[in-house]
Jmol script that loads the backbone (N, CA, C; Angstrom):
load data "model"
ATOM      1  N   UNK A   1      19.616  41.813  13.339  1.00  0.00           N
ATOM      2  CA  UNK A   1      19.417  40.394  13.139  1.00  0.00           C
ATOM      3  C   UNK A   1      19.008  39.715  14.451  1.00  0.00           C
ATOM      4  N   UNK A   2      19.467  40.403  16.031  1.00  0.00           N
ATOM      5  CA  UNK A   2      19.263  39.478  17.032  1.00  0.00           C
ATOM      6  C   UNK A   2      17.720  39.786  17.503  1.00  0.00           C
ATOM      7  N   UNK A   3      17.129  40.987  17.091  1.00  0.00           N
ATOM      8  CA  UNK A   3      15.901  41.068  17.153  1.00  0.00           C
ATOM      9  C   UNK A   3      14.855  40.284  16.435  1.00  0.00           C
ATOM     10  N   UNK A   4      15.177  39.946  14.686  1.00  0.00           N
ATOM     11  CA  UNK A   4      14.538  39.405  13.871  1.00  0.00           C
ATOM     12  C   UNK A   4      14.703  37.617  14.582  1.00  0.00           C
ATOM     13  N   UNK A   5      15.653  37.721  14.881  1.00  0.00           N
ATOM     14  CA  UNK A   5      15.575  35.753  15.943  1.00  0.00           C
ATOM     15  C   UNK A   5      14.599  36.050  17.120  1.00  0.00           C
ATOM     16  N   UNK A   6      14.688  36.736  17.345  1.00  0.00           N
ATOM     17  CA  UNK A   6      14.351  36.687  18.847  1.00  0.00           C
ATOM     18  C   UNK A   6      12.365  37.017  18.665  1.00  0.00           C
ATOM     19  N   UNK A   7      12.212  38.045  17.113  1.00  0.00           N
ATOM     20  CA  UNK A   7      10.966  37.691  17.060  1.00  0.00           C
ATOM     21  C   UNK A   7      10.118  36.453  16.677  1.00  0.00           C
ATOM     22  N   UNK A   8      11.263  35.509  15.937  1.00  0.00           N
ATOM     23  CA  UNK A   8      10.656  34.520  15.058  1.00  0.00           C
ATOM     24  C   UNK A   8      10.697  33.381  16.438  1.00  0.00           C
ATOM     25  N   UNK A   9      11.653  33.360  17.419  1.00  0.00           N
ATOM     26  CA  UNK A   9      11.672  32.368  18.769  1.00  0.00           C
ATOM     27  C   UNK A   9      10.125  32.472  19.446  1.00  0.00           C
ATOM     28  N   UNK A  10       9.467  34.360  19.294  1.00  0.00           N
ATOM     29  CA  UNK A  10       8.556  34.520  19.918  1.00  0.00           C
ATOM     30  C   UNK A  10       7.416  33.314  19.431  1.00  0.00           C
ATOM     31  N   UNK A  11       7.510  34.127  18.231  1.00  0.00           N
ATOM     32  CA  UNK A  11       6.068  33.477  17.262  1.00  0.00           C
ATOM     33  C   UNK A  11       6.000  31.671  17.309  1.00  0.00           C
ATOM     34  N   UNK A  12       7.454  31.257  17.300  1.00  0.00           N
ATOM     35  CA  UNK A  12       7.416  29.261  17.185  1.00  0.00           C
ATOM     36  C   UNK A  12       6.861  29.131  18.878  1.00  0.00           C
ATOM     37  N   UNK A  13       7.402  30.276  19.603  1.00  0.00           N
ATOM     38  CA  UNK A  13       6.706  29.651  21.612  1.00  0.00           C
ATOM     39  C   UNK A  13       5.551  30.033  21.406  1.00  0.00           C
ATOM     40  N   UNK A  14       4.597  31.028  20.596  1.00  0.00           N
ATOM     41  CA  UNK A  14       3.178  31.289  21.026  1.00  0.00           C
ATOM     42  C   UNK A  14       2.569  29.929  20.137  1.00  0.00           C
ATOM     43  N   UNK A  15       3.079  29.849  18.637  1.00  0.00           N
ATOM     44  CA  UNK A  15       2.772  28.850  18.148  1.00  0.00           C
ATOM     45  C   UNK A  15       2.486  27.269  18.876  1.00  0.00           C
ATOM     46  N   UNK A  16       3.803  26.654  19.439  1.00  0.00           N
ATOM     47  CA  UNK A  16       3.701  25.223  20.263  1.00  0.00           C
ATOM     48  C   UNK A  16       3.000  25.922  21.230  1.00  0.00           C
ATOM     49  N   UNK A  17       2.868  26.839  22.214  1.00  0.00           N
ATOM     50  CA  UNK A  17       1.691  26.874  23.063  1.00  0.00           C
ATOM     51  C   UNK A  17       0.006  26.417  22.910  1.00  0.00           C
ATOM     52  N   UNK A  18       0.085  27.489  21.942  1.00  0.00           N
ATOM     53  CA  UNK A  18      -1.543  27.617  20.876  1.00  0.00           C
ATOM     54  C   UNK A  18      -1.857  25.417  20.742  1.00  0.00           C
ATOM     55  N   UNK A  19      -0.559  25.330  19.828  1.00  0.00           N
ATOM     56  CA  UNK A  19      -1.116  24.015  19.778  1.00  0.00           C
ATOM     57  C   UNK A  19      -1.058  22.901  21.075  1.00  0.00           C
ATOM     58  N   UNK A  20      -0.268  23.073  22.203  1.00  0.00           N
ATOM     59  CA  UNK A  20      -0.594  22.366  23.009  1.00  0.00           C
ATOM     60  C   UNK A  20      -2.155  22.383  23.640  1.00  0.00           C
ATOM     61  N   UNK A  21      -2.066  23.455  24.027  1.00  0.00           N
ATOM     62  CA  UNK A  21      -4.034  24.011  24.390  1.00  0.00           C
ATOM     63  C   UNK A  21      -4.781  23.661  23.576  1.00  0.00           C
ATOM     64  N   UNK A  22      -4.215  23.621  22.343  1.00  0.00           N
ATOM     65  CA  UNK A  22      -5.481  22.544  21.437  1.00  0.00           C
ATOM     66  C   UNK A  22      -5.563  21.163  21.437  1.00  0.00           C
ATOM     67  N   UNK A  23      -4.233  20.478  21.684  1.00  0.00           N
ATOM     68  CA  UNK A  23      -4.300  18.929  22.110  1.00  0.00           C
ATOM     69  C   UNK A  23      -4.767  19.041  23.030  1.00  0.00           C
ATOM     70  N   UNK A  24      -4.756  19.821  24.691  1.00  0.00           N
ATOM     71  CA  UNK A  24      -5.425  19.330  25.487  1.00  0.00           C
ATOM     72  C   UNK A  24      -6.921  19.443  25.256  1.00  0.00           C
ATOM     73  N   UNK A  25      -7.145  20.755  24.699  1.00  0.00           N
ATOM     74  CA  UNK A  25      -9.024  20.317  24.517  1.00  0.00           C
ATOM     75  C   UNK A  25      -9.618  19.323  23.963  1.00  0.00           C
ATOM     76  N   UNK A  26      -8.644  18.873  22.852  1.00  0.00           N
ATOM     77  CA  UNK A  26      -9.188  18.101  22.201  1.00  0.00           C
ATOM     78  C   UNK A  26      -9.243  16.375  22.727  1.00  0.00           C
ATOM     79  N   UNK A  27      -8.096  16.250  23.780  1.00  0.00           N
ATOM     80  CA  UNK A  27      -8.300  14.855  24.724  1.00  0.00           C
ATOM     81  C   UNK A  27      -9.204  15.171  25.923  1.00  0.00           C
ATOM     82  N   UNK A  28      -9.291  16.286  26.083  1.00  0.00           N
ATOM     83  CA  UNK A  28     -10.968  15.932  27.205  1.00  0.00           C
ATOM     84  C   UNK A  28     -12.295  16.168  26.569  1.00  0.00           C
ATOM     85  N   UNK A  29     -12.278  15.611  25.484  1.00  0.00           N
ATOM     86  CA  UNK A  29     -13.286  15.286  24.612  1.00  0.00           C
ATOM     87  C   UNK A  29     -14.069  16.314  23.744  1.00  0.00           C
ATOM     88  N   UNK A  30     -13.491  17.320  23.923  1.00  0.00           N
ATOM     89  CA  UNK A  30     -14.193  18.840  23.259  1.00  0.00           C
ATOM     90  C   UNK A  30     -13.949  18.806  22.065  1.00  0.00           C
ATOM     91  N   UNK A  31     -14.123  19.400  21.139  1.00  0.00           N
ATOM     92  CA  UNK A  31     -13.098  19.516  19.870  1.00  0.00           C
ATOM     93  C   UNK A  31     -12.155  20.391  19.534  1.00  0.00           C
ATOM     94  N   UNK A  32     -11.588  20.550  18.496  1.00  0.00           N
ATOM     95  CA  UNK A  32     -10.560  21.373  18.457  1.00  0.00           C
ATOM     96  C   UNK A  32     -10.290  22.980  18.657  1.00  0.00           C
ATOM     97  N   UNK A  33     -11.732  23.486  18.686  1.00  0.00           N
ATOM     98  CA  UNK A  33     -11.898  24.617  19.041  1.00  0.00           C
ATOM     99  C   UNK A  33     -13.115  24.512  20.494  1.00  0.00           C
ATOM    100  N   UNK A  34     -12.973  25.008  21.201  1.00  0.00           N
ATOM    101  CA  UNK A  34     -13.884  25.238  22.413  1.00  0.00           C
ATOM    102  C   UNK A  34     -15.200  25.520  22.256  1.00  0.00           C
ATOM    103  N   UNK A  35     -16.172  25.144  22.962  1.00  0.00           N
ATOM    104  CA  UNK A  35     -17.420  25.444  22.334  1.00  0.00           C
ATOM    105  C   UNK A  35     -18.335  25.835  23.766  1.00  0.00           C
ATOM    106  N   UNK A  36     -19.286  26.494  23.427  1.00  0.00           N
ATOM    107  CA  UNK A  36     -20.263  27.234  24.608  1.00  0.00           C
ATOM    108  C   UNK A  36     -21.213  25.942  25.305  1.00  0.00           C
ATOM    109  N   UNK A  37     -21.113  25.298  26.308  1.00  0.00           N
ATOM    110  CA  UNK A  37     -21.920  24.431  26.931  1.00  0.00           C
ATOM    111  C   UNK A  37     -23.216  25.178  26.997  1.00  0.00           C
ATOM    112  N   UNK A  38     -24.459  24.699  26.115  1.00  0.00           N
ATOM    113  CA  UNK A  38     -25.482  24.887  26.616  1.00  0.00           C
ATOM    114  C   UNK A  38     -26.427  23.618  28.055  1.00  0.00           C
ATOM    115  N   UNK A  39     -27.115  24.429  28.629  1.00  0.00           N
ATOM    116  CA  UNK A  39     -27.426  24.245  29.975  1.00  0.00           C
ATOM    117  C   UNK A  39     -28.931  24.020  29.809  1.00  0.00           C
ATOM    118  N   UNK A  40     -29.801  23.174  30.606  1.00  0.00           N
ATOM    119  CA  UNK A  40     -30.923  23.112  30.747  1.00  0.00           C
ATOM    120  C   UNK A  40     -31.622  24.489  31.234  1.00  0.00           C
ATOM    121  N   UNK A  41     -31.001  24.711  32.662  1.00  0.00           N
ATOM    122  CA  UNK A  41     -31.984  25.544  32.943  1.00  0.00           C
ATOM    123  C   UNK A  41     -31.130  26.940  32.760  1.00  0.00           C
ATOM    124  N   UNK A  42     -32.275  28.107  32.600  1.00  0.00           N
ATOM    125  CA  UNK A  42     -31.897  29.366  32.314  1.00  0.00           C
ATOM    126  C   UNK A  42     -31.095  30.013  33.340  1.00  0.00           C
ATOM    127  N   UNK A  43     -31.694  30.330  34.403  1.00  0.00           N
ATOM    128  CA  UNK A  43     -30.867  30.362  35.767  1.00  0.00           C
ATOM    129  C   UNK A  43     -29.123  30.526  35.692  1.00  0.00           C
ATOM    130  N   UNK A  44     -28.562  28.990  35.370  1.00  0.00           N
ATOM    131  CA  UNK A  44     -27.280  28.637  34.989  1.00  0.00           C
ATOM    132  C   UNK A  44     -26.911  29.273  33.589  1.00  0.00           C
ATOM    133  N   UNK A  45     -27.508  29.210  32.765  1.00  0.00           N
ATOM    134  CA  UNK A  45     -26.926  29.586  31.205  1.00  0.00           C
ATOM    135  C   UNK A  45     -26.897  30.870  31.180  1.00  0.00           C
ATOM    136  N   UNK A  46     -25.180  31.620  30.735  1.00  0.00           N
ATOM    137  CA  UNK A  46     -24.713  32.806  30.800  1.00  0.00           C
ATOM    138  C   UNK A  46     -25.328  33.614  28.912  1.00  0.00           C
ATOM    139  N   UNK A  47     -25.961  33.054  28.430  1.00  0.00           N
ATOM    140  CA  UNK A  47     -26.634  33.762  27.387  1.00  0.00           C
ATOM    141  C   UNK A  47     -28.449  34.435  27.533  1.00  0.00           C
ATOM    142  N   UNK A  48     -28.955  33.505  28.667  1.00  0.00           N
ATOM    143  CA  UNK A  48     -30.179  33.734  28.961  1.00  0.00           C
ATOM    144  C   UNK A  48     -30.439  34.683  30.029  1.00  0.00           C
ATOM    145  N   UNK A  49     -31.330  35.669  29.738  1.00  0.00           N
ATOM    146  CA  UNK A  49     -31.067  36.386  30.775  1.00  0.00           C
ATOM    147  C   UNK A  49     -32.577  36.377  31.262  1.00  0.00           C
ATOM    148  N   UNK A  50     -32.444  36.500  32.330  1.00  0.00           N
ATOM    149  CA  UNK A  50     -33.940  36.491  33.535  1.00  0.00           C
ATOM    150  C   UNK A  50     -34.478  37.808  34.188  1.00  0.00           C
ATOM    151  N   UNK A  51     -34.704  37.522  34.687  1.00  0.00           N
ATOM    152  CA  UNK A  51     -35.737  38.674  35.326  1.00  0.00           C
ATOM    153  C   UNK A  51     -34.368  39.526  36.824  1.00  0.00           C
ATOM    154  N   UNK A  52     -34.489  38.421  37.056  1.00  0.00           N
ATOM    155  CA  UNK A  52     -33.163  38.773  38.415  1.00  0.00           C
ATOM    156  C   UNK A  52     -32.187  39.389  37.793  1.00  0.00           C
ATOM    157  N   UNK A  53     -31.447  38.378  36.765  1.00  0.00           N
ATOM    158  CA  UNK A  53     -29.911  39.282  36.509  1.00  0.00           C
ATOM    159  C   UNK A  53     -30.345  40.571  35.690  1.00  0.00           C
ATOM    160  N   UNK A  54     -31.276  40.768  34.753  1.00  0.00           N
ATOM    161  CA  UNK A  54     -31.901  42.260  34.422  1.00  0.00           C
ATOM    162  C   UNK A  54     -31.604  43.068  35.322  1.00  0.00           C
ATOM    163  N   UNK A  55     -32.488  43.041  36.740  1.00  0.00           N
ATOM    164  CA  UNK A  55     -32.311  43.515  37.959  1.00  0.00           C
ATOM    165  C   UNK A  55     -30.459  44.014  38.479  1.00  0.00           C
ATOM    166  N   UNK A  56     -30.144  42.540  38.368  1.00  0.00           N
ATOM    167  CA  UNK A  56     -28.769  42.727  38.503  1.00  0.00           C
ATOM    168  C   UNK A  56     -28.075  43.796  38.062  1.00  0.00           C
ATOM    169  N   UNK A  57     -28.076  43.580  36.363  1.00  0.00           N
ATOM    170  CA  UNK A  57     -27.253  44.345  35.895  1.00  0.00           C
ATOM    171  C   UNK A  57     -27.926  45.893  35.926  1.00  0.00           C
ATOM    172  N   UNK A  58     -28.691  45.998  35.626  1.00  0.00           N
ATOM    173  CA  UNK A  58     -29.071  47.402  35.864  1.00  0.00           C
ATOM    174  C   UNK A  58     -28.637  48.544  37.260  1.00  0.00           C
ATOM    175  N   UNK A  59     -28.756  47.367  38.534  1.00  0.00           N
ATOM    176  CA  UNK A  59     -27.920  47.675  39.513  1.00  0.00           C
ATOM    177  C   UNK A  59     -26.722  48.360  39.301  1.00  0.00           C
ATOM    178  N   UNK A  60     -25.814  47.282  38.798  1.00  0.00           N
ATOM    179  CA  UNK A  60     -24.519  47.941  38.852  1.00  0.00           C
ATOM    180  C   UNK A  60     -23.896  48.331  37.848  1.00  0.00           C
ATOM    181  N   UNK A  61     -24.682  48.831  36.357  1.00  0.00           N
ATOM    182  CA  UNK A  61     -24.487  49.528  35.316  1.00  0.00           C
ATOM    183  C   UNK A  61     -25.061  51.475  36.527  1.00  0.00           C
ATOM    184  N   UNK A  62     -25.736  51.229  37.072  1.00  0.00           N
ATOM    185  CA  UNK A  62     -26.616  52.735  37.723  1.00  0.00           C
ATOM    186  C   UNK A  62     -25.206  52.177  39.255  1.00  0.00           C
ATOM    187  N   UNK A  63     -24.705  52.171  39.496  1.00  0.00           N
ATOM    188  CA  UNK A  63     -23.923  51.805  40.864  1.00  0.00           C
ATOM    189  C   UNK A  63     -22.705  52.364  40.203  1.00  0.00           C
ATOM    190  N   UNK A  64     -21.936  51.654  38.999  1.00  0.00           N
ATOM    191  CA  UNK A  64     -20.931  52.564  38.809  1.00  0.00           C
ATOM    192  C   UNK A  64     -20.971  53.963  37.551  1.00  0.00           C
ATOM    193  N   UNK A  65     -21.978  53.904  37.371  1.00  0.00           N
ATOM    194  CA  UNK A  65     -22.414  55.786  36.355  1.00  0.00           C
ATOM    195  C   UNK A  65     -22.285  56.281  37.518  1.00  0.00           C
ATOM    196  N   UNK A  66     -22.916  55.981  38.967  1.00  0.00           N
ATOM    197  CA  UNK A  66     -23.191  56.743  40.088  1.00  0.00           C
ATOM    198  C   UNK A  66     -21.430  57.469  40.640  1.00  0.00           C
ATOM    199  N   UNK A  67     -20.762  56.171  41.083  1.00  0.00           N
ATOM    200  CA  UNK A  67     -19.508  56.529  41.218  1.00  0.00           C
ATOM    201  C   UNK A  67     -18.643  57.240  40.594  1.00  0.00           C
ATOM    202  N   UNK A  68     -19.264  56.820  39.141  1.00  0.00           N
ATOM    203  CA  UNK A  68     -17.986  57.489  38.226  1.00  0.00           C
ATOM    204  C   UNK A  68     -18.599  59.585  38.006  1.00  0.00           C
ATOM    205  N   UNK A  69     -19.598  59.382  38.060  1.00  0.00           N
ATOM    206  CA  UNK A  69     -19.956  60.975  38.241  1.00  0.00           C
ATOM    207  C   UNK A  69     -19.606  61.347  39.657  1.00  0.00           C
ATOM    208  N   UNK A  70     -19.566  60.750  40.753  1.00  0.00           N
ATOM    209  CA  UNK A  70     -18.713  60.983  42.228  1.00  0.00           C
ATOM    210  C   UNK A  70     -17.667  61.518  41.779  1.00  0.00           C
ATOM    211  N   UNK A  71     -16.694  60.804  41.231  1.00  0.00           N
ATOM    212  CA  UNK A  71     -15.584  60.990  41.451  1.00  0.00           C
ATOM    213  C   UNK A  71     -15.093  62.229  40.408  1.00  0.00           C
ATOM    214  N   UNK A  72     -15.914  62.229  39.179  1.00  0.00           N
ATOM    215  CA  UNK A  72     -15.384  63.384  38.703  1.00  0.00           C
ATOM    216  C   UNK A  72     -15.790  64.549  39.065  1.00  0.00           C
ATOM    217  N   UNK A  73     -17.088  64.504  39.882  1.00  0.00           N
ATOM    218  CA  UNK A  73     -17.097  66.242  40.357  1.00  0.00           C
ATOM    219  C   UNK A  73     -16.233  66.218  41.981  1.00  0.00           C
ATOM    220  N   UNK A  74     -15.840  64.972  42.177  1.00  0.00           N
ATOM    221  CA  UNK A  74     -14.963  65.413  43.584  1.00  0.00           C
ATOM    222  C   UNK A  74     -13.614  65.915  42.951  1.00  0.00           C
ATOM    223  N   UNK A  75     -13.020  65.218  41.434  1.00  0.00           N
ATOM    224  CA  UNK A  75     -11.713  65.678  40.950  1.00  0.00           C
ATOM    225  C   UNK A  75     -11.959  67.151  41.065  1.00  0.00           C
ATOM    226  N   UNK A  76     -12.673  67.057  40.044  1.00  0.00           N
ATOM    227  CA  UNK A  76     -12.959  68.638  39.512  1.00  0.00           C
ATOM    228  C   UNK A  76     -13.388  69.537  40.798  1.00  0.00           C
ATOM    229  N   UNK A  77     -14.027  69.491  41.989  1.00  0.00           N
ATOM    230  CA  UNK A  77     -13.840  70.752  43.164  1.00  0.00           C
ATOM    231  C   UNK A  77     -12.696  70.659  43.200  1.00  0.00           C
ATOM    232  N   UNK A  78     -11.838  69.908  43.557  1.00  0.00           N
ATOM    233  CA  UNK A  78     -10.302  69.482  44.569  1.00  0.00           C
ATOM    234  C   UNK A  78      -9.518  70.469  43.199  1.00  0.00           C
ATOM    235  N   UNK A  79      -9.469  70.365  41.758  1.00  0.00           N
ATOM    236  CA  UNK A  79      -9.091  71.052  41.138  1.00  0.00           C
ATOM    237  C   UNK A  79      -9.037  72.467  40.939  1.00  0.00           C
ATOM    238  N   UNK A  80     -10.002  72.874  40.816  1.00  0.00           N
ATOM    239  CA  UNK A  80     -10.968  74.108  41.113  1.00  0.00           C
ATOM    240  C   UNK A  80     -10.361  74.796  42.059  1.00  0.00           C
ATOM    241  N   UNK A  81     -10.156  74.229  43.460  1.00  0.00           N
ATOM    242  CA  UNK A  81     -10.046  74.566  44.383  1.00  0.00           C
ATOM    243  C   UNK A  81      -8.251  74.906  44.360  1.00  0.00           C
ATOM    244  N   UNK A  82      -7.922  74.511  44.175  1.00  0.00           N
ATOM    245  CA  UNK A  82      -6.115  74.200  43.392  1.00  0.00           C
ATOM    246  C   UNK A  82      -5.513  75.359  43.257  1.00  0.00           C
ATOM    247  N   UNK A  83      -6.932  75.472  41.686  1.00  0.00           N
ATOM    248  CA  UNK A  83      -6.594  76.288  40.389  1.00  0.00           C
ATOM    249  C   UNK A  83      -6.493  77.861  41.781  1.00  0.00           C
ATOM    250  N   UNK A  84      -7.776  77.722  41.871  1.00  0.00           N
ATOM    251  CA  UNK A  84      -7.671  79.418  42.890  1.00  0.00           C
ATOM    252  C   UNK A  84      -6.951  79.458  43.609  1.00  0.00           C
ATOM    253  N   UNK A  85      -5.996  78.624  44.846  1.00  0.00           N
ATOM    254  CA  UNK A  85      -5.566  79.150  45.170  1.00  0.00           C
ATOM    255  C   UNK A  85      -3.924  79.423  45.011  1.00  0.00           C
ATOM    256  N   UNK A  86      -3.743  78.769  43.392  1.00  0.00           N
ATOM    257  CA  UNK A  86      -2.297  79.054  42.590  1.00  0.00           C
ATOM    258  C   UNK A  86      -2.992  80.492  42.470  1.00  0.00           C
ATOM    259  N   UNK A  87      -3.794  80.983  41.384  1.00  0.00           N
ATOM    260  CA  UNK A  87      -4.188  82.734  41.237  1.00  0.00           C
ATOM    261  C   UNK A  87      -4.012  83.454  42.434  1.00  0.00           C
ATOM    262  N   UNK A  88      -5.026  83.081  43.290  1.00  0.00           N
ATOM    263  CA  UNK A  88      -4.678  83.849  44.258  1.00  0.00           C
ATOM    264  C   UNK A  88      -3.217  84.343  45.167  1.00  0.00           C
ATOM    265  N   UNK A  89      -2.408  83.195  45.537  1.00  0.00           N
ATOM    266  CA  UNK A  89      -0.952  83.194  45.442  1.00  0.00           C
ATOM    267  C   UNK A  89      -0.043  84.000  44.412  1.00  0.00           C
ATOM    268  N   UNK A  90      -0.537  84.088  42.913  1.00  0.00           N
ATOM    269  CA  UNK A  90       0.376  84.507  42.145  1.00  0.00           C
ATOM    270  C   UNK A  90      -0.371  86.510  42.195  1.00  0.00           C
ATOM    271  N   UNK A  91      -1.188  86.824  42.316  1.00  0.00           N
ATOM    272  CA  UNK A  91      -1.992  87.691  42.981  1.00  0.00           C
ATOM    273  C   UNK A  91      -1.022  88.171  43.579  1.00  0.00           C
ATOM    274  N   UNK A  92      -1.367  87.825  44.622  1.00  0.00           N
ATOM    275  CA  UNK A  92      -0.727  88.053  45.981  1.00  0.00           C
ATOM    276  C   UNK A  92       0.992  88.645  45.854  1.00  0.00           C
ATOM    277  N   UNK A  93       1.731  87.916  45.083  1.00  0.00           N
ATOM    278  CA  UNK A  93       3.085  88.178  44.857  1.00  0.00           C
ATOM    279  C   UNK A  93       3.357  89.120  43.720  1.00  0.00           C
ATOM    280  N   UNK A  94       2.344  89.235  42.382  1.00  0.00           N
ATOM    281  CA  UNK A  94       2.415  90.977  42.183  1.00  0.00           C
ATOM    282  C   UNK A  94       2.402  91.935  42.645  1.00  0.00           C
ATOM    283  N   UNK A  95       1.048  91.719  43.484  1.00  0.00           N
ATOM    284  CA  UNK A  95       1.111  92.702  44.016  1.00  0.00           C
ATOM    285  C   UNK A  95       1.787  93.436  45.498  1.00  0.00           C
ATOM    286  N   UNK A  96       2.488  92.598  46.108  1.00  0.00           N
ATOM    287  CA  UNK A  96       3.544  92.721  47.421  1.00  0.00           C
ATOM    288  C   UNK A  96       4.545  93.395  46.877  1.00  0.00           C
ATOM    289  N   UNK A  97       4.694  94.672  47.511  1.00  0.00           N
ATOM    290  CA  UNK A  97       5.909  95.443  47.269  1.00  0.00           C
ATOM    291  C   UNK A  97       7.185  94.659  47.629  1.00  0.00           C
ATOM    292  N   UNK A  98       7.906  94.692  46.833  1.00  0.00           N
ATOM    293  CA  UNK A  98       9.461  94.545  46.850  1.00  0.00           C
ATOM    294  C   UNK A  98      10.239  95.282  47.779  1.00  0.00           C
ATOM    295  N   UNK A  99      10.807  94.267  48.558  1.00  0.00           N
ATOM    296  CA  UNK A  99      11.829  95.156  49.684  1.00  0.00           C
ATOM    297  C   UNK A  99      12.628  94.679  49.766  1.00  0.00           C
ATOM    298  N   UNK A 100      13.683  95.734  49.480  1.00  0.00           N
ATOM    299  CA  UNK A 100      15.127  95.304  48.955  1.00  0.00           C
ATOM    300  C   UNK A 100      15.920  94.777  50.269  1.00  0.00           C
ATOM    301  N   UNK A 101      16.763  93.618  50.331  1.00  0.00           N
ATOM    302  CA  UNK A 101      17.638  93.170  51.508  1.00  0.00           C
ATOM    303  C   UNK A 101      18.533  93.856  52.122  1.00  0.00           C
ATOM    304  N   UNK A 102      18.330  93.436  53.648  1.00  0.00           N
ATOM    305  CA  UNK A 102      19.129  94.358  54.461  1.00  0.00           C
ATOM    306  C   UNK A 102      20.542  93.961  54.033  1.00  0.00           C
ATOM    307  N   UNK A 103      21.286  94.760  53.958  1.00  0.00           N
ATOM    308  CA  UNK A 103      22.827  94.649  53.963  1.00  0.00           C
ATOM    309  C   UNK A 103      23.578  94.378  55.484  1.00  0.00           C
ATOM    310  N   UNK A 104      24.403  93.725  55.863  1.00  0.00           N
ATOM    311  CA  UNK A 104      25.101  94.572  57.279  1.00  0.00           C
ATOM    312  C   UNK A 104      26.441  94.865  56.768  1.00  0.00           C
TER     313      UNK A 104
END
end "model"
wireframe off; spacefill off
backbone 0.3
color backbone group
């Protein structure tokens, strides 16, 4: 039961939140739901895209493919490199004769 309160406390605080953020949009003159400012020039407006940000994004869509293939063939040597020399180690300790401890 103290869970079933404690979910329904959640839902009435996200609720009066939700609606405060809607009174405030709605007194700085917006309406009740938020709406996309369109812009004169293209430049400024985040739906229009230009010649530059093309440029842009292509940049750093090819900037992080670049990195992200970096980093997985640096995982993968450093792994690799790991892997052999656990085998080689476990190698190594088959095949080392056993010599039994000195007693005094």
């Amino acid at each position: 039961m103290k869970r079933f309160g404690l979910v329904i406390g959640l839902l009435l605080l996200l609720l009066i939140g939700g609606g405060l953020t809607s009174l405030l949009i709605a007194n700085e003159g917006g309406g009740v739901l938020p709406v996309l400012q369109i812009v004169g020039s293209p430049e400024a407006s985040s739906t229009v895209m230009t010649q530059w940000k093309a440029n842009q994004l292509f940049a750093l869509i090819g900037f992080l493919l670049f990195n992200l293939v970096g980093i997985a063939v640096t995982l993968a040597i450093i792994l690799w490199l790991l892997d052999r020399g656990v085998r080689r180690a476990k190698a190594e300790g088959a095949v080392a004769p056993k010599t039994p401890a000195k007693q005094s």
